[in-house]
N, C-alpha and C positions, 0 to 999 in steps of 0.2 A: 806517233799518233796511231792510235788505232784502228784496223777501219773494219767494221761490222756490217752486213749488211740484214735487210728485211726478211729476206729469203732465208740465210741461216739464223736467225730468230724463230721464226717460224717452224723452221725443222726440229731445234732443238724445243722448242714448248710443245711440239707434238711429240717429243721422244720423253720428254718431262713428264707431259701427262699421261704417255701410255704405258710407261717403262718399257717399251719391245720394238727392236730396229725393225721387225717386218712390218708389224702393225703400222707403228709412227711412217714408215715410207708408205702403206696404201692408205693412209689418211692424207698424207699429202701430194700425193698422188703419182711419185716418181720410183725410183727400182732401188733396194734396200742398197747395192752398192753406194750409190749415187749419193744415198742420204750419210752412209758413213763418213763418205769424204768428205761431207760438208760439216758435218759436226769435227770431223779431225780438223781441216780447215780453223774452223773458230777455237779450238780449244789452242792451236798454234797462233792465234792472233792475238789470243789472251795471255798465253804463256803460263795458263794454270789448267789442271784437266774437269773437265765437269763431270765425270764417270767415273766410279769405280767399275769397271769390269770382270766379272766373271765367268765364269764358263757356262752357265745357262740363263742368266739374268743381267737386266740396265741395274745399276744402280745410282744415285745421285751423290757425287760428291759433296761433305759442304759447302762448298765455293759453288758447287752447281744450284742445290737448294736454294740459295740466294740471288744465284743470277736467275732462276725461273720465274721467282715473283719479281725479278725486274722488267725482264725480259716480257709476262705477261701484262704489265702496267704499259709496258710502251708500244707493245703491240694492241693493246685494248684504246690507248692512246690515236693510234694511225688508224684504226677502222673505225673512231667514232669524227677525226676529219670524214671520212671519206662517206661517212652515212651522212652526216649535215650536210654535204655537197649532196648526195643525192635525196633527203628530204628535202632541200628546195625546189624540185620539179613538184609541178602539180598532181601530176601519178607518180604512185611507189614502182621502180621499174630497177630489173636486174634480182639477185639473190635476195630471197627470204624462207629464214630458216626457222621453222616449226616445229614445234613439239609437240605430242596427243598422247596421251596415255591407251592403254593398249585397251581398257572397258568401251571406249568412245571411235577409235581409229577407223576398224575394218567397218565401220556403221555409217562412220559421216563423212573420208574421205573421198568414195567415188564422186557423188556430189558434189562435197568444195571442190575437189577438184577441178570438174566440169565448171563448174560454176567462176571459177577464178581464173579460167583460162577464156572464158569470155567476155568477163568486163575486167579484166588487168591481163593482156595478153603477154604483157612485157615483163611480167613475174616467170621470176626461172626459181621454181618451189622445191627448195632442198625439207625433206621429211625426217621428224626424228620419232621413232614410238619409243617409251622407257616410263619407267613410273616417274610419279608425281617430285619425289624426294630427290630425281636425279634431274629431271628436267628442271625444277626451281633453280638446280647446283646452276647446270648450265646456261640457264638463262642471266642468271645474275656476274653468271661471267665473264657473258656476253658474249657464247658460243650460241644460242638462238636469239630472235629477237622478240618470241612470243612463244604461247604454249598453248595451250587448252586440255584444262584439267578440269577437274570436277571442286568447286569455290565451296568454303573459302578455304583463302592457301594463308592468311593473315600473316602476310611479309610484308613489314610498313615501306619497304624499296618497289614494290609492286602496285601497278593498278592492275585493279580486277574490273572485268567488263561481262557482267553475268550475260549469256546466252539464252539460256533458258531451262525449265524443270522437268523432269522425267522422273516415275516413281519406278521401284523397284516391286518385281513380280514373282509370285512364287511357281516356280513349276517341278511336280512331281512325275513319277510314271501314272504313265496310261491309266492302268485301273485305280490310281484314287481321286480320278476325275469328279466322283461322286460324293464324296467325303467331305466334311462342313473343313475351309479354310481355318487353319490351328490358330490361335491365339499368337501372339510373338511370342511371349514366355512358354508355351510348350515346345517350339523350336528347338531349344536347348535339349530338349529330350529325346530328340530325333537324330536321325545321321544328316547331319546337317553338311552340306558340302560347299567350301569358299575357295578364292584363292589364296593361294600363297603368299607370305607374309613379304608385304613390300607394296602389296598394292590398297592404295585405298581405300577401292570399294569392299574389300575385306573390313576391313573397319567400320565401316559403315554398317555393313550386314548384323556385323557384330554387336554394334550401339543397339542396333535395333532387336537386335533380339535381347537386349540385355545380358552380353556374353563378353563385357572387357577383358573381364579376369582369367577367361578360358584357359586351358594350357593349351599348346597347339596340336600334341598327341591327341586331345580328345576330337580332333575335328579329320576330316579329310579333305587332303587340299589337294588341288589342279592349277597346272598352268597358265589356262587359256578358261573363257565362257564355254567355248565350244568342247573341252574335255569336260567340266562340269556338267553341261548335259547332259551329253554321249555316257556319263556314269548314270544320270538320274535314268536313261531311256536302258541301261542293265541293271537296273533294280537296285543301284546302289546305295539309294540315298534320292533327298530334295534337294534343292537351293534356290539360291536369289538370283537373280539377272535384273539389271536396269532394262527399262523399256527400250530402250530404242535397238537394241539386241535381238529380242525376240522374231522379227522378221526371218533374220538372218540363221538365227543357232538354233530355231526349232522346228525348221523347217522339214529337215528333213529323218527328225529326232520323231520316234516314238515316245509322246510325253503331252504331258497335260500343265495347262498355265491358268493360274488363277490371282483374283486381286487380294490382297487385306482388304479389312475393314476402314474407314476412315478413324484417325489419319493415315493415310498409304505412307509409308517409309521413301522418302524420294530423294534427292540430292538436285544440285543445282550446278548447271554445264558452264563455263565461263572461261575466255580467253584472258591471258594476262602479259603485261609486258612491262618494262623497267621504267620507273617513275621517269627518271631520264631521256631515256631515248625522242632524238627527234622525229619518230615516225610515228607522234601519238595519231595524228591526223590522220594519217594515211592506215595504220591500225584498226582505228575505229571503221572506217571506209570497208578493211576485211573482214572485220567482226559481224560488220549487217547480212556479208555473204555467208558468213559461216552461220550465223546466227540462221536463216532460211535453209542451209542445207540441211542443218540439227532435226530445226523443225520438219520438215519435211518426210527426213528418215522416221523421228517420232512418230505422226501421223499415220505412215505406211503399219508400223509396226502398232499404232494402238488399235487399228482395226482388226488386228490377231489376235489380239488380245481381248477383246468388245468382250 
């Protein structure tokens, strides 16, 4: 008989998904030795290897390939016992792991934060920031057990729990403070500044300027909101920023913020979690904080923008 344990499943699904002994051991949070031996251990309890090894890379055997999606079924198996034992307490209490996309994060976190650590004192808040495409990955893996992104994400495995609206704002440098707000279709004729291809609100920017087909050469991209300013405040160019940013990224930017016309170009903030999960209850319960911290943020920053 063979005997396998939880602990080297776990090792190996984290060397599975990360392909790298150093990484896979500070994700699970032991010393890269430690984790080798455990994965030698198992591949000698099997009597087959799950690696091919090289000299700068993991690789997966196919006998390994195979045993990882087993190995993640029965690990995804043992933590949804163990969340049904802990949805039956009245409060959500222990680990909860969150996703925020990186346009929303440094805006609404302090808040929830705060906010969650006073009425759920017993939440130990593991944070993930990553875009939209990578959080859905993980959440349905059931590596988080919620996310907050910007809706809709139209994953029929998902409920969406909209938060609330925020329009997107245009801000330029300083001297065209005085200039009549362009049209969205002359956008396109301008140095228009987004982020880089992966995040969302890129997309967004782009619907609304009527710019699907763009190449990406024709645009200039940034990191971060806070690079896309710091460009518009050297003269580089304009861009968009959702509202609840503005507090924050222009603060200390030489640069000038103004509204569209109606309809303002806006998106809609929404936490989401697996039709499954039995922490719909206790979900919703975070969503009303989050949903107030959102708002809150919003509020601050539309009065910069009045």
């Amino acid at each position: 008989m063979i005997n396998l344990t939880l602990r080297q499943l776990r090792y190996f699904e984290a060397l599975a998904r990360l392909n790298h002994f150093g990484r896979a051991a500070e994700d699970c949070s032991i010393s890269q030795p430690a984790l080798s031996v455990q994965i030698k251990e198992l591949e000698e309890a099997l009597g087959v290897e799950l690696l091919e090894r090289g000299m700068r890379q993991v690789r997966l055997s196919p006998f390994g390939e195979e045993f990882a999606r087993r190995a993640r079924d029965i690990l995804r198996s043992v933590d949804d016992l163990a969340d049904l034992a802990r949805a039956s307490r009245q409060t959500l209490v222990g680990r909860l792991r969150i996703g925020i996309i990186p346009t929303i994060a440094p805006y609404v976190l302090p808040m929830m934060i705060a906010s969650l650590n006073r009425t759920h004192a017993g939440l130990e808040l593991h944070l993930r920031e990553s875009v939209t495409s990578k959080l859905l990955h993980e959440l349905m893996d059931g590596r988080l057990e919620t996310a907050i992104v910007a809706l809709p994400v139209s994953e029929p495995s998902l409920v969406e729990m909209p938060l609330m609206e925020e329009n997107f704002l245009l801000v330029r440098p300083q001297e065209d403070r005085v200039k009549p707000v362009p049209h969205p279709d002359k956008l396109k004729e301008m140095r228009l500044l987004l982020l880089e291809e992966g995040h969302c609100f890129r997309e967004q920017a782009l619907s609304f300027c009527n710019m699907e087909a763009v190449r990406p050469r024709e645009l200039l991209d940034g990191s971060s909101l806070s690079t896309l300013v710091q460009m518009v405040a050297a003269g580089i160019g304009l861009t968009l920023i959702p509202e609840i940013a503005v507090s924050v990224e222009t603060r200390l930017a030489d640069v000038s913020i103004a509204r569209f016309e109606e309809p303002q170009p806006s998106r809609t903030i929404g936490m989401v979690w697996r039709r499954n999960t039995p922490f719909a209850r206790q979900l919703e319960e975070i969503a009303a904080v989050v949903r107030s911290s959102a708002e809150k943020a919003r509020a601050a920053a539309a009065q910069i923008a009045a």
